[in-house]
Chimera marker file (.cmm) of the C-alpha trace (Angstrom):
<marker_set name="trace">
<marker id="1" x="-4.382" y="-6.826" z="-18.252" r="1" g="1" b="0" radius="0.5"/>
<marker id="2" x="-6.313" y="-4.966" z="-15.676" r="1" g="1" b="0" radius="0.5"/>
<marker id="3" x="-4.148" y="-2.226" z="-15.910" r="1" g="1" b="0" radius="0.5"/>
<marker id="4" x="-4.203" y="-1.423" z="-19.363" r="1" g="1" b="0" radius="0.5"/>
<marker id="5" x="-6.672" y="1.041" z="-20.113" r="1" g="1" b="0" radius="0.5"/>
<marker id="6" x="-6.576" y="2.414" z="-16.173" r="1" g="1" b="0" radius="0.5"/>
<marker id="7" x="-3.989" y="4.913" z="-14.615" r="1" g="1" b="0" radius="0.5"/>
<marker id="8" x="-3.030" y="4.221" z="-11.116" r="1" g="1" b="0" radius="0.5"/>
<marker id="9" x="-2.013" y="7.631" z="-10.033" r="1" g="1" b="0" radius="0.5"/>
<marker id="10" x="-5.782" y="9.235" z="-11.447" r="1" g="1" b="0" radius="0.5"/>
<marker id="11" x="-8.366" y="9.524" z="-8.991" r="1" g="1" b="0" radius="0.5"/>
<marker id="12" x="-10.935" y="12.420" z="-8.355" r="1" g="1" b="0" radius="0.5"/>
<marker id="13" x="-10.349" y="14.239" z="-5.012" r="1" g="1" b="0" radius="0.5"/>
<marker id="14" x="-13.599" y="15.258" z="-4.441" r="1" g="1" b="0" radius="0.5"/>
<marker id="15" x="-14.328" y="11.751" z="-3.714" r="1" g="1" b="0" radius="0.5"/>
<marker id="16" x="-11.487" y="11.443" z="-1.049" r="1" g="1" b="0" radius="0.5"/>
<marker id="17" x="-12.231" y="12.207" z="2.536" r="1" g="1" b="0" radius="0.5"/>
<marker id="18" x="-10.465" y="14.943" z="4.096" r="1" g="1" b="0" radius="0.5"/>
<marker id="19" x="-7.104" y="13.213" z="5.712" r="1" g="1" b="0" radius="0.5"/>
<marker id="20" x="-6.284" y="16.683" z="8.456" r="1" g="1" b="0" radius="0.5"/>
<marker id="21" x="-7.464" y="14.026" z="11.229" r="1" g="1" b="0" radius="0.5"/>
<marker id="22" x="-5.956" y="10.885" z="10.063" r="1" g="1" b="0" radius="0.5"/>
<marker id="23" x="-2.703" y="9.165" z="11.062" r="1" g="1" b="0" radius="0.5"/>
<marker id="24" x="-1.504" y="6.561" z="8.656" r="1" g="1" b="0" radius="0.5"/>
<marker id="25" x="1.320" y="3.844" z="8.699" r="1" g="1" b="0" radius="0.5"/>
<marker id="26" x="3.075" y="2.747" z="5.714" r="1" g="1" b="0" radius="0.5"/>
<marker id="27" x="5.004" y="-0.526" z="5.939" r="1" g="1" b="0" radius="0.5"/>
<marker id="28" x="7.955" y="-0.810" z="3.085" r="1" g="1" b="0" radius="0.5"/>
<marker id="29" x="9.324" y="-3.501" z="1.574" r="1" g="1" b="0" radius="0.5"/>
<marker id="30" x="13.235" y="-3.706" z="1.133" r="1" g="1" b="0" radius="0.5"/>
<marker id="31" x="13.387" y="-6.245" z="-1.200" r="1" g="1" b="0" radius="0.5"/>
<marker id="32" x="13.546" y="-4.836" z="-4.776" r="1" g="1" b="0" radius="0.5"/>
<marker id="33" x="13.509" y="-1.371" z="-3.548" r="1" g="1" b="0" radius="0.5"/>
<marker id="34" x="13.520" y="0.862" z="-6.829" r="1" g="1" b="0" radius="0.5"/>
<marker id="35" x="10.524" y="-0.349" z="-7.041" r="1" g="1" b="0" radius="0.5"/>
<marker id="36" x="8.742" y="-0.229" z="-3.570" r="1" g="1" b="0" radius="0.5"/>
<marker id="37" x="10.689" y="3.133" z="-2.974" r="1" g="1" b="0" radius="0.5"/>
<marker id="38" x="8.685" y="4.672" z="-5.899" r="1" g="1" b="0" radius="0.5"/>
<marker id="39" x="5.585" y="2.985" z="-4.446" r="1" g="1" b="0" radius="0.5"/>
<marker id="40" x="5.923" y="4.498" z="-1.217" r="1" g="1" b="0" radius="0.5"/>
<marker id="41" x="6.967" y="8.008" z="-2.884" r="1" g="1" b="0" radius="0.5"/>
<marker id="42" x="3.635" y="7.928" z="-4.372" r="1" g="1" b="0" radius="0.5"/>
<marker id="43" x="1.249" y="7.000" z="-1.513" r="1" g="1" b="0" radius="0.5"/>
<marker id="44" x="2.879" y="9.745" z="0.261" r="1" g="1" b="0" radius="0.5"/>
<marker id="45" x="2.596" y="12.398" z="-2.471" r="1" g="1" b="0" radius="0.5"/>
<marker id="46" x="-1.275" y="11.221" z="-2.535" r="1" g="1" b="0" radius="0.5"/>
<marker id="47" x="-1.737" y="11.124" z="1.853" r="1" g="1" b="0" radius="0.5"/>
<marker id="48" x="-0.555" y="14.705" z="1.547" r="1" g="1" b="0" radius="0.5"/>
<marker id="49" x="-2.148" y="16.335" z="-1.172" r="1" g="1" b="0" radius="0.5"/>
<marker id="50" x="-5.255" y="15.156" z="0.299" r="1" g="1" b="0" radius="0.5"/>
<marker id="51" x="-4.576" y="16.443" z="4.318" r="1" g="1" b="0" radius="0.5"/>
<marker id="52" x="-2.777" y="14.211" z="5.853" r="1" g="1" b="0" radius="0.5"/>
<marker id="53" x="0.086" y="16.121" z="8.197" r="1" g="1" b="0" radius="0.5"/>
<marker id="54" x="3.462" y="14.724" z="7.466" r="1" g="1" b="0" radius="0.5"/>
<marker id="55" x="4.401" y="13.987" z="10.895" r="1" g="1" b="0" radius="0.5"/>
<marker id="56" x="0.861" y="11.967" z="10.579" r="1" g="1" b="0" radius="0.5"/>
<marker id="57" x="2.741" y="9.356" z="8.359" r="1" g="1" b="0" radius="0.5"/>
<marker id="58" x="4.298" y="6.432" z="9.750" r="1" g="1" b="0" radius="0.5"/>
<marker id="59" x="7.271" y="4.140" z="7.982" r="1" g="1" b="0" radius="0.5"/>
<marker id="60" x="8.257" y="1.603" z="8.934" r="1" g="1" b="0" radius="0.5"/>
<marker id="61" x="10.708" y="-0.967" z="6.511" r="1" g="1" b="0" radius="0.5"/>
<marker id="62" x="10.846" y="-4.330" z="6.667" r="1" g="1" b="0" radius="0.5"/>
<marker id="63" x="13.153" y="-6.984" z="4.505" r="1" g="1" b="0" radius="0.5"/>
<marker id="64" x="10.458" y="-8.371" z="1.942" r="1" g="1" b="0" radius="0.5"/>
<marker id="65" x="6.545" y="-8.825" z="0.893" r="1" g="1" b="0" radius="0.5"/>
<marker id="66" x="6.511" y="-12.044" z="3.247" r="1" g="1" b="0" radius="0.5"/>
<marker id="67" x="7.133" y="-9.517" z="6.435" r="1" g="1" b="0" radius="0.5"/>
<marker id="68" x="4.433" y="-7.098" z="5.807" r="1" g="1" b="0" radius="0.5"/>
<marker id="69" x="2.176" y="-8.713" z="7.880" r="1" g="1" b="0" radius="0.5"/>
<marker id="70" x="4.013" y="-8.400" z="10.741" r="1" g="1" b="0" radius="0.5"/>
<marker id="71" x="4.908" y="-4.905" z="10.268" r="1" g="1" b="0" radius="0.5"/>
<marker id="72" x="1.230" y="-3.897" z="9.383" r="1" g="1" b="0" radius="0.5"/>
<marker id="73" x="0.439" y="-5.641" z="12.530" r="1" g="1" b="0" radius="0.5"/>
<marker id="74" x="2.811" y="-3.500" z="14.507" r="1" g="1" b="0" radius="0.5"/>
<marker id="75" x="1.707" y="-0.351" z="12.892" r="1" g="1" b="0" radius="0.5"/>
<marker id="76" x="-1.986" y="-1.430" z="13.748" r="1" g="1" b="0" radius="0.5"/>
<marker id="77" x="-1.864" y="-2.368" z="17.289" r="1" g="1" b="0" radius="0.5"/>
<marker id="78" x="-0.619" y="1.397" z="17.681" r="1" g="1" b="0" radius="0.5"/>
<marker id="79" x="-4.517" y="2.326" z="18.343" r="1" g="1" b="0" radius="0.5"/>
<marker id="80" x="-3.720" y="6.329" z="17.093" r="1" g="1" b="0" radius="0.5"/>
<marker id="81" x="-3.044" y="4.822" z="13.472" r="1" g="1" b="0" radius="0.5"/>
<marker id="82" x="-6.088" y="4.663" z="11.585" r="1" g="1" b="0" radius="0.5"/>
<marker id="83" x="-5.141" y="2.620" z="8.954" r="1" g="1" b="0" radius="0.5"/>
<marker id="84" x="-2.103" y="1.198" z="7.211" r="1" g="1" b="0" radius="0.5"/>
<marker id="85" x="-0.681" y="0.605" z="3.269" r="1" g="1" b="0" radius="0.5"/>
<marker id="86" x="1.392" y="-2.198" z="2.840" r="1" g="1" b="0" radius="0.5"/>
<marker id="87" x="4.185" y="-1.620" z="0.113" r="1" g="1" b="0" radius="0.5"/>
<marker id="88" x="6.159" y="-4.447" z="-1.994" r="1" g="1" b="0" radius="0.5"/>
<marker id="89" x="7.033" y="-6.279" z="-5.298" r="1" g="1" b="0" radius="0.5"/>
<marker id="90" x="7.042" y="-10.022" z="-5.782" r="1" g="1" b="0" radius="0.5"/>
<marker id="91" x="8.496" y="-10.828" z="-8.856" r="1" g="1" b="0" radius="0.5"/>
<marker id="92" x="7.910" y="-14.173" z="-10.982" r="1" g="1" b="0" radius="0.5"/>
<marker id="93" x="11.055" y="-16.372" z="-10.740" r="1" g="1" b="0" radius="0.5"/>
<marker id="94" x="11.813" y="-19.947" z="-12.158" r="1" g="1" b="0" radius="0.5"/>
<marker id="95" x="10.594" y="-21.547" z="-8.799" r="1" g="1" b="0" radius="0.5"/>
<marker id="96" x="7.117" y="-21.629" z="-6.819" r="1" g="1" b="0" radius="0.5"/>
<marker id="97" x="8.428" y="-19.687" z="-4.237" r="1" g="1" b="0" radius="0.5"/>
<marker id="98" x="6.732" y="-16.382" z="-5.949" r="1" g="1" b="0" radius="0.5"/>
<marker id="99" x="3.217" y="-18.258" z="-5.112" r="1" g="1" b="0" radius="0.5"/>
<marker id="100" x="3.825" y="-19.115" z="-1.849" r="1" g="1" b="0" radius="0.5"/>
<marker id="101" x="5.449" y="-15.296" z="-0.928" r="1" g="1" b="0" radius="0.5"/>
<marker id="102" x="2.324" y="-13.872" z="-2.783" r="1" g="1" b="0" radius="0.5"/>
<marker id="103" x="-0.166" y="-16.214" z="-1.129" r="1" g="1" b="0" radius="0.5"/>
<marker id="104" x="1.461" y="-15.513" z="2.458" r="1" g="1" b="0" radius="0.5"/>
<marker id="105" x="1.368" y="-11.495" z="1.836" r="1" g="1" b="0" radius="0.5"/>
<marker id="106" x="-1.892" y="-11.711" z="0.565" r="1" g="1" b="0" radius="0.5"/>
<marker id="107" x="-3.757" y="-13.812" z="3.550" r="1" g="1" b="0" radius="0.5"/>
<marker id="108" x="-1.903" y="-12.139" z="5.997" r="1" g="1" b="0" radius="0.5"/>
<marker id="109" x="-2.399" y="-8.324" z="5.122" r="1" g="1" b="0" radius="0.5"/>
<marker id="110" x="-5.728" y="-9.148" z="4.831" r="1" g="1" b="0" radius="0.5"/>
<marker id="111" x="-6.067" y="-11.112" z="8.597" r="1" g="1" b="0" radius="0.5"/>
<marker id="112" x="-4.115" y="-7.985" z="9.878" r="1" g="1" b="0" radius="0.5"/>
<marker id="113" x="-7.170" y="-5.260" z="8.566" r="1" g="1" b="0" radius="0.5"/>
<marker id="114" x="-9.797" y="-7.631" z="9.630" r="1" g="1" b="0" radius="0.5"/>
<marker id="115" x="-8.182" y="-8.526" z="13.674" r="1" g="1" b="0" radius="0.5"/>
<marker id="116" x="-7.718" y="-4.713" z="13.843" r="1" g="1" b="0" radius="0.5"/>
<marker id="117" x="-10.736" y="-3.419" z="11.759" r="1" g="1" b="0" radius="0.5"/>
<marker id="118" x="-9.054" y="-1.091" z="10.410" r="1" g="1" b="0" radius="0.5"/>
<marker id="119" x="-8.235" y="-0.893" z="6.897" r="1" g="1" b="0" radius="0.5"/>
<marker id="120" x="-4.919" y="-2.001" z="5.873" r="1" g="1" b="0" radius="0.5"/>
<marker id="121" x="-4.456" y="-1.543" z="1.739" r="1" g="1" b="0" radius="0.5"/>
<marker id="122" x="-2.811" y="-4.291" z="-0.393" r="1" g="1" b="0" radius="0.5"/>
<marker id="123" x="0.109" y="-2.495" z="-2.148" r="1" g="1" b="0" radius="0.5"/>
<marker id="124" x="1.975" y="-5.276" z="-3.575" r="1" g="1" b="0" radius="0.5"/>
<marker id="125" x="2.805" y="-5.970" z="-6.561" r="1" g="1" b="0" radius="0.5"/>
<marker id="126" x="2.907" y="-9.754" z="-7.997" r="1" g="1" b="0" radius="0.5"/>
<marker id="127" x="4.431" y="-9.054" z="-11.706" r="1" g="1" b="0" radius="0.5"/>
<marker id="128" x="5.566" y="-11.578" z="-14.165" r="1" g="1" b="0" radius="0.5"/>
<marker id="129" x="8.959" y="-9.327" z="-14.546" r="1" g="1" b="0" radius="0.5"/>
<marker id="130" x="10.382" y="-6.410" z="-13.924" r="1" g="1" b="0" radius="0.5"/>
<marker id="131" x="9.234" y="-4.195" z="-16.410" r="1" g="1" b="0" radius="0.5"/>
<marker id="132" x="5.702" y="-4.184" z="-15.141" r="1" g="1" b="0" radius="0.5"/>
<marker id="133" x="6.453" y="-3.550" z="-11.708" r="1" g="1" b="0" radius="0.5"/>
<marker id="134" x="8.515" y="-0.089" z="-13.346" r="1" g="1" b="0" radius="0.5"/>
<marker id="135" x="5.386" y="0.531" z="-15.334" r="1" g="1" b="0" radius="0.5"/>
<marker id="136" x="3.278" y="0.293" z="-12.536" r="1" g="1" b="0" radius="0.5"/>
<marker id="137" x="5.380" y="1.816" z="-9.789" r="1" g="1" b="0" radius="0.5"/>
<marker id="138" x="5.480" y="5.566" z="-11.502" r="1" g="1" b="0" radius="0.5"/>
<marker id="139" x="5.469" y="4.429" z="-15.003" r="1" g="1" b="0" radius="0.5"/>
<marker id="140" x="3.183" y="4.459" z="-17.883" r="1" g="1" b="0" radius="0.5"/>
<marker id="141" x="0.169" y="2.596" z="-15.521" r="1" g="1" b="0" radius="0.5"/>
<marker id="142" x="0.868" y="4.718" z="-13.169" r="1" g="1" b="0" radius="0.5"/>
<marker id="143" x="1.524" y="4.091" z="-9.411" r="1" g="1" b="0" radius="0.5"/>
<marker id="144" x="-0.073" y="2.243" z="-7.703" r="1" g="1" b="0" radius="0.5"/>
<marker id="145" x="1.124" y="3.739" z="-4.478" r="1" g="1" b="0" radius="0.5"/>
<marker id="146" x="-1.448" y="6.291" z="-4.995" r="1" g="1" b="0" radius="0.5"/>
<marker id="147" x="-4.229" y="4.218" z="-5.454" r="1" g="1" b="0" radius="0.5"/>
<marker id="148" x="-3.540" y="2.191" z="-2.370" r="1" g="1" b="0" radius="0.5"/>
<marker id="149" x="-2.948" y="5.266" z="-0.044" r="1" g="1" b="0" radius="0.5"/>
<marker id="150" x="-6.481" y="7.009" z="-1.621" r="1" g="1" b="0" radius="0.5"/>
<marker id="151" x="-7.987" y="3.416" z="-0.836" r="1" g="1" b="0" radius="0.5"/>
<marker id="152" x="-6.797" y="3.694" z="2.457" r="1" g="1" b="0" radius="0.5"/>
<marker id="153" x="-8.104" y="7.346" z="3.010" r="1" g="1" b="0" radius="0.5"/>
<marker id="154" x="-11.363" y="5.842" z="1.589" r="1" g="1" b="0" radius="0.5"/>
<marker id="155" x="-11.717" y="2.814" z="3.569" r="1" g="1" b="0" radius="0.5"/>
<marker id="156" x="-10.953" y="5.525" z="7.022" r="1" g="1" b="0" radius="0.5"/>
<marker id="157" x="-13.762" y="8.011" z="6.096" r="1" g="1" b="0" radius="0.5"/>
<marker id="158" x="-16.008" y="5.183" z="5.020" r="1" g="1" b="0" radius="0.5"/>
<marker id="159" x="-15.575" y="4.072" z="9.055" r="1" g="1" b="0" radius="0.5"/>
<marker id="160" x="-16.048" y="6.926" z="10.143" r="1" g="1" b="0" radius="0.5"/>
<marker id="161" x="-19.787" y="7.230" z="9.150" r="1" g="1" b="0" radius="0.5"/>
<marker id="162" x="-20.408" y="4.139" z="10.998" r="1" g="1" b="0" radius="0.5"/>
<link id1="1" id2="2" r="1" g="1" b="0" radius="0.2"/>
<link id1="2" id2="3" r="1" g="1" b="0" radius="0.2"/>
<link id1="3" id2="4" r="1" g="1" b="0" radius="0.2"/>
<link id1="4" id2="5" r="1" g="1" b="0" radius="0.2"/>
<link id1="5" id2="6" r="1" g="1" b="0" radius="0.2"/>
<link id1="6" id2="7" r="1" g="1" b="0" radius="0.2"/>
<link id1="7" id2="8" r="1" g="1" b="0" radius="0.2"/>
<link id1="8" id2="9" r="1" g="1" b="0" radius="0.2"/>
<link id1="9" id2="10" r="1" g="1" b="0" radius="0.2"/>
<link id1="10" id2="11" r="1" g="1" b="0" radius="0.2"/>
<link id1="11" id2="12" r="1" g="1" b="0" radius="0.2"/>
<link id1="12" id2="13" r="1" g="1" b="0" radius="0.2"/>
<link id1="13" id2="14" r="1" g="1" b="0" radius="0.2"/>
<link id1="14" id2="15" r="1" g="1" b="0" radius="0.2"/>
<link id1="15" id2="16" r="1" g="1" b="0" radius="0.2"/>
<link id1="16" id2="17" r="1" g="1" b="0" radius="0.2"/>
<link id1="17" id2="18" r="1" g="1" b="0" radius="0.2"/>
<link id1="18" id2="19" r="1" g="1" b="0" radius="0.2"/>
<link id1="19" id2="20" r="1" g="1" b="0" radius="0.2"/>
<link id1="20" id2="21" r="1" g="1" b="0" radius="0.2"/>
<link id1="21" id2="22" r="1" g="1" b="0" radius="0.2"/>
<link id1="22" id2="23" r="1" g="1" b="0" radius="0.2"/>
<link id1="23" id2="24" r="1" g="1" b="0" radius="0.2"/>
<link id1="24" id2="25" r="1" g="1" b="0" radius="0.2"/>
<link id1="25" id2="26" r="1" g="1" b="0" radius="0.2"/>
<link id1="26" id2="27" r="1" g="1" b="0" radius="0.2"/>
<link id1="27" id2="28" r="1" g="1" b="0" radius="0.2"/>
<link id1="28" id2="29" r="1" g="1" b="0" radius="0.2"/>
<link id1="29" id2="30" r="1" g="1" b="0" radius="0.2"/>
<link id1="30" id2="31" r="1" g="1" b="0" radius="0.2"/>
<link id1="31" id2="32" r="1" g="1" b="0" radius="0.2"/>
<link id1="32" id2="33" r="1" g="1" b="0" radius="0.2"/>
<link id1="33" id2="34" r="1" g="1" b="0" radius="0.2"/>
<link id1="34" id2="35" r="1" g="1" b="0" radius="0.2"/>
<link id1="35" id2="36" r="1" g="1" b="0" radius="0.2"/>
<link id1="36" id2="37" r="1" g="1" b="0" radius="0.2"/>
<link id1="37" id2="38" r="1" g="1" b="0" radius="0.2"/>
<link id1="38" id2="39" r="1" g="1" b="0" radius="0.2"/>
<link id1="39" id2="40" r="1" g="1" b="0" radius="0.2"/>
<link id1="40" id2="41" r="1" g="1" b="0" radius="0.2"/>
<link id1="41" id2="42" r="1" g="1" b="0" radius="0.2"/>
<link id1="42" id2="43" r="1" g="1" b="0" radius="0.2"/>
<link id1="43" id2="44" r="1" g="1" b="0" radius="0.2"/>
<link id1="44" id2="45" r="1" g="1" b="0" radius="0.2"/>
<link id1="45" id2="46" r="1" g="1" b="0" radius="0.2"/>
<link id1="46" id2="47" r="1" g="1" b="0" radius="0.2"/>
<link id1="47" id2="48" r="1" g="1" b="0" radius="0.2"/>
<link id1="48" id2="49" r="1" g="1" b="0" radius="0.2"/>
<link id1="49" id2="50" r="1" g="1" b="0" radius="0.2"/>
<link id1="50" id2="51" r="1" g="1" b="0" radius="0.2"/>
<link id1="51" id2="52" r="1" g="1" b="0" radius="0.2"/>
<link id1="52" id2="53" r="1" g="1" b="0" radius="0.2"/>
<link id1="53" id2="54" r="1" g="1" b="0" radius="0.2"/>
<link id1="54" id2="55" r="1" g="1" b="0" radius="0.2"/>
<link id1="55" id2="56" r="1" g="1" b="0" radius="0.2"/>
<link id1="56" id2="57" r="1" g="1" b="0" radius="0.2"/>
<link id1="57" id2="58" r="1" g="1" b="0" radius="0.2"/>
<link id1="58" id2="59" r="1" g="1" b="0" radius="0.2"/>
<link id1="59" id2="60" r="1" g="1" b="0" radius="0.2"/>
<link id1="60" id2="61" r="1" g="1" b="0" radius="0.2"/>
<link id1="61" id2="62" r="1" g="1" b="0" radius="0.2"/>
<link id1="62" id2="63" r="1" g="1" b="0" radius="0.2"/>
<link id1="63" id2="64" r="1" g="1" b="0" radius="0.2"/>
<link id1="64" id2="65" r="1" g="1" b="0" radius="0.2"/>
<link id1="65" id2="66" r="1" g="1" b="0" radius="0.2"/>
<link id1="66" id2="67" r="1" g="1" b="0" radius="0.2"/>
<link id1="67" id2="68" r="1" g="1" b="0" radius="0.2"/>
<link id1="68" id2="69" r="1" g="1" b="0" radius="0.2"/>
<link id1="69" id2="70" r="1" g="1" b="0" radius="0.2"/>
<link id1="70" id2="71" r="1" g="1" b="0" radius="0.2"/>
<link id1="71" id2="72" r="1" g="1" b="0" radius="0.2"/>
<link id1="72" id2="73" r="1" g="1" b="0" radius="0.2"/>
<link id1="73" id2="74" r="1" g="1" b="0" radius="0.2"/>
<link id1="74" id2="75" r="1" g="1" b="0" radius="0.2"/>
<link id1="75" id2="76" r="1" g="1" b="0" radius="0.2"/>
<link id1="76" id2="77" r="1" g="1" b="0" radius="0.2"/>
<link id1="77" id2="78" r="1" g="1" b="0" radius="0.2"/>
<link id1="78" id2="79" r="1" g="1" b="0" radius="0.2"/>
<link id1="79" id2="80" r="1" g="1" b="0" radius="0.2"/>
<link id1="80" id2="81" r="1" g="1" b="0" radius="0.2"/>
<link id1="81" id2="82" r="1" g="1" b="0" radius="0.2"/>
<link id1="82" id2="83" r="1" g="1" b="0" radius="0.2"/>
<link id1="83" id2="84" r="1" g="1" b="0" radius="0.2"/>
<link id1="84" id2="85" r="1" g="1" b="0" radius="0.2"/>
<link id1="85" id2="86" r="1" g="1" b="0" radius="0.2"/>
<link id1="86" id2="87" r="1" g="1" b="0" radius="0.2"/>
<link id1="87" id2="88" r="1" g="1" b="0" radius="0.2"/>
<link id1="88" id2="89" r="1" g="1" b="0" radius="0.2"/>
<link id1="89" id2="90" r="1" g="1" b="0" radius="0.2"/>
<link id1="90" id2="91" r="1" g="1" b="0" radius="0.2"/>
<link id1="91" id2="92" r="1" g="1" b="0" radius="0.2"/>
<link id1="92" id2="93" r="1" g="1" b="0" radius="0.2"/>
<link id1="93" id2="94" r="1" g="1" b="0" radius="0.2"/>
<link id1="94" id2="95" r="1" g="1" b="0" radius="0.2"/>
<link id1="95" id2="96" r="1" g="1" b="0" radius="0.2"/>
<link id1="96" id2="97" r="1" g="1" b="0" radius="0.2"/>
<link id1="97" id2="98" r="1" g="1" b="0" radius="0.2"/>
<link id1="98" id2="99" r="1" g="1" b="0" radius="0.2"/>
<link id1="99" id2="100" r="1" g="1" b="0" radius="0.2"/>
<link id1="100" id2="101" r="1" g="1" b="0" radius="0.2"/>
<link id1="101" id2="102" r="1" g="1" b="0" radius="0.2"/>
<link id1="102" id2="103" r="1" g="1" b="0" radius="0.2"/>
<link id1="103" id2="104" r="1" g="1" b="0" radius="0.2"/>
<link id1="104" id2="105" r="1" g="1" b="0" radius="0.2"/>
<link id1="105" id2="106" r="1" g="1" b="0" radius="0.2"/>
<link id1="106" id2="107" r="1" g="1" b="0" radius="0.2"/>
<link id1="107" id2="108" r="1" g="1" b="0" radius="0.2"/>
<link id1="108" id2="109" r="1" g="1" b="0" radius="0.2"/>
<link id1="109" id2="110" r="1" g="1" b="0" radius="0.2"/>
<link id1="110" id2="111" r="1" g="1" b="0" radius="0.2"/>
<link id1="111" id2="112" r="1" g="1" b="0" radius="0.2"/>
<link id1="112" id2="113" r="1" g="1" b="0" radius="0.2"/>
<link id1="113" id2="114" r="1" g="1" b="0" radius="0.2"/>
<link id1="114" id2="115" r="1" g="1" b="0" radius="0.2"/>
<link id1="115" id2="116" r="1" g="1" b="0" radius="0.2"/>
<link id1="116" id2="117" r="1" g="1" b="0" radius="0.2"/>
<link id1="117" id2="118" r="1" g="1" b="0" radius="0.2"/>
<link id1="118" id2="119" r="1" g="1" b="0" radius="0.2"/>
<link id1="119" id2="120" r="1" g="1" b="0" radius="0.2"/>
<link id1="120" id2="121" r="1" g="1" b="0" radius="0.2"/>
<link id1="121" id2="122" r="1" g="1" b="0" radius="0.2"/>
<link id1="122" id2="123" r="1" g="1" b="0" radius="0.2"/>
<link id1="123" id2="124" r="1" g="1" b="0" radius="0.2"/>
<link id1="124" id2="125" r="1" g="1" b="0" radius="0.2"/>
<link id1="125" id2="126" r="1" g="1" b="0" radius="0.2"/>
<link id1="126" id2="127" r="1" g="1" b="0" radius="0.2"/>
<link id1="127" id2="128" r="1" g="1" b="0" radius="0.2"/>
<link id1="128" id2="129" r="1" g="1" b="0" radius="0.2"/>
<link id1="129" id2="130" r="1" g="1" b="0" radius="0.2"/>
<link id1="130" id2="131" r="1" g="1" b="0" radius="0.2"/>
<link id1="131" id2="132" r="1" g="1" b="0" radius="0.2"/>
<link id1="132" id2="133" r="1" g="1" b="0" radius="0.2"/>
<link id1="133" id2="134" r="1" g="1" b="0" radius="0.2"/>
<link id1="134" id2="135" r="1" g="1" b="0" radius="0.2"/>
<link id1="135" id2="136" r="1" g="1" b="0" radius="0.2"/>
<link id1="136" id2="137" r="1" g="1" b="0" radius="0.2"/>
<link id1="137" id2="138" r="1" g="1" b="0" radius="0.2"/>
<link id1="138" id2="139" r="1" g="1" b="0" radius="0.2"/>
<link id1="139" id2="140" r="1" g="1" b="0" radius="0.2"/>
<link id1="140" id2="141" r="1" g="1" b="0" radius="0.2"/>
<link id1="141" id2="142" r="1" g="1" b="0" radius="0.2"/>
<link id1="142" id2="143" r="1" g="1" b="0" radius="0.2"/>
<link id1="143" id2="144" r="1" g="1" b="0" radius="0.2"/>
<link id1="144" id2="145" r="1" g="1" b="0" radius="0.2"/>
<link id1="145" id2="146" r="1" g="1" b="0" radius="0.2"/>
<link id1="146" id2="147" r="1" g="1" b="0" radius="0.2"/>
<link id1="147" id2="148" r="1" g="1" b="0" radius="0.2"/>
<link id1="148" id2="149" r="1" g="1" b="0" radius="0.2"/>
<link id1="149" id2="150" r="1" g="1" b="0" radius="0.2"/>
<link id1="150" id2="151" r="1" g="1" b="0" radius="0.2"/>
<link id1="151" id2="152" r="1" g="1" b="0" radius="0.2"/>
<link id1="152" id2="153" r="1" g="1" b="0" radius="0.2"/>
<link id1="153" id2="154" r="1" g="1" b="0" radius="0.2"/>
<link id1="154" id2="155" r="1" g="1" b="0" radius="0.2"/>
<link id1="155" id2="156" r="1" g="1" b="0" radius="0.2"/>
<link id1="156" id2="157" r="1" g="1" b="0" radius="0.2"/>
<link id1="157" id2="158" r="1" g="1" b="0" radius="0.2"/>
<link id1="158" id2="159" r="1" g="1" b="0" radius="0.2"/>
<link id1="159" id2="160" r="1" g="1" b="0" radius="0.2"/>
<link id1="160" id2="161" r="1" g="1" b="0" radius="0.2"/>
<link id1="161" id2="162" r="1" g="1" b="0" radius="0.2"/>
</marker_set>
């Protein structure tokens, strides 16, 4: 398990570029919100310990993991955001339709950061049940809402010196 020996939420913020000059979208989730709701508590705790202005932060919710696309797309083609985190939870179920939701959210966040060059971070969570996306969303892995949103910063000030 990649996450076993690796908190989510630890990171070293003298590695993190300043975020005073950034503004950031966040695209949500609904679907299994306890989870994505803790997700996008985190990234937000994390985007302003490390400068970003709160009226700098952008959510936006959409229905599930299949939509975040869409919405990151919408949040990127506003040319003041400077980069986006896309928040949700696939869970395994008894059917396929868990690869084919993954498989769609994964392609398409990724199409959305390279169209707009700008970095759009892959906050979703594909977990085999429940209980991992709770570890992993605030609990004893961390969140991962944290890492994706310090990624983000990251992946801005890394363009920046371009």
């Amino acid at each position: 398990m990649a996450t076993a020996h690796h908190n989510l939420s630890d990171y070293d913020k003298n590695n993190i570029p300043n975020g005073a000059d950034f503004k950031i979208g966040i695209v949500v989730s609904e679907w299994n919100d306890s989870i994505t709701n803790n997700l996008l508590a985190g990234a937000k705790q994390a985007l302003l310990e490390n400068g970003v202005k709160e009226e700098n932060i952008v959510v936006r919710h959409v229905p599930g993991a299949f939509e975040l696309p869409l919405g990151a797309q919408w949040l990127c083609q506003d040319t003041t955001i400077d980069g986006v985190v896309a928040i949700g939870v696939v869970i395994q179920g008894e059917t396929r339709h868990f690869d084919f939701v993954c498989e769609g959210a994964t392609q398409g966040i990724m199409n959305v950061g390279l169209k707009y060059d700008k970095p759009v971070a892959f906050c979703v969570l594909t977990d085999n049940h429940i209980q991992q996306s709770i570890d992993r969303s605030g609990g004893k892995h961390g969140n991962k809402g944290i890492e994706c949103a310090v990624a983000c910063m990251k992946m801005i000030g890394l363009k920046k010196t371009f």
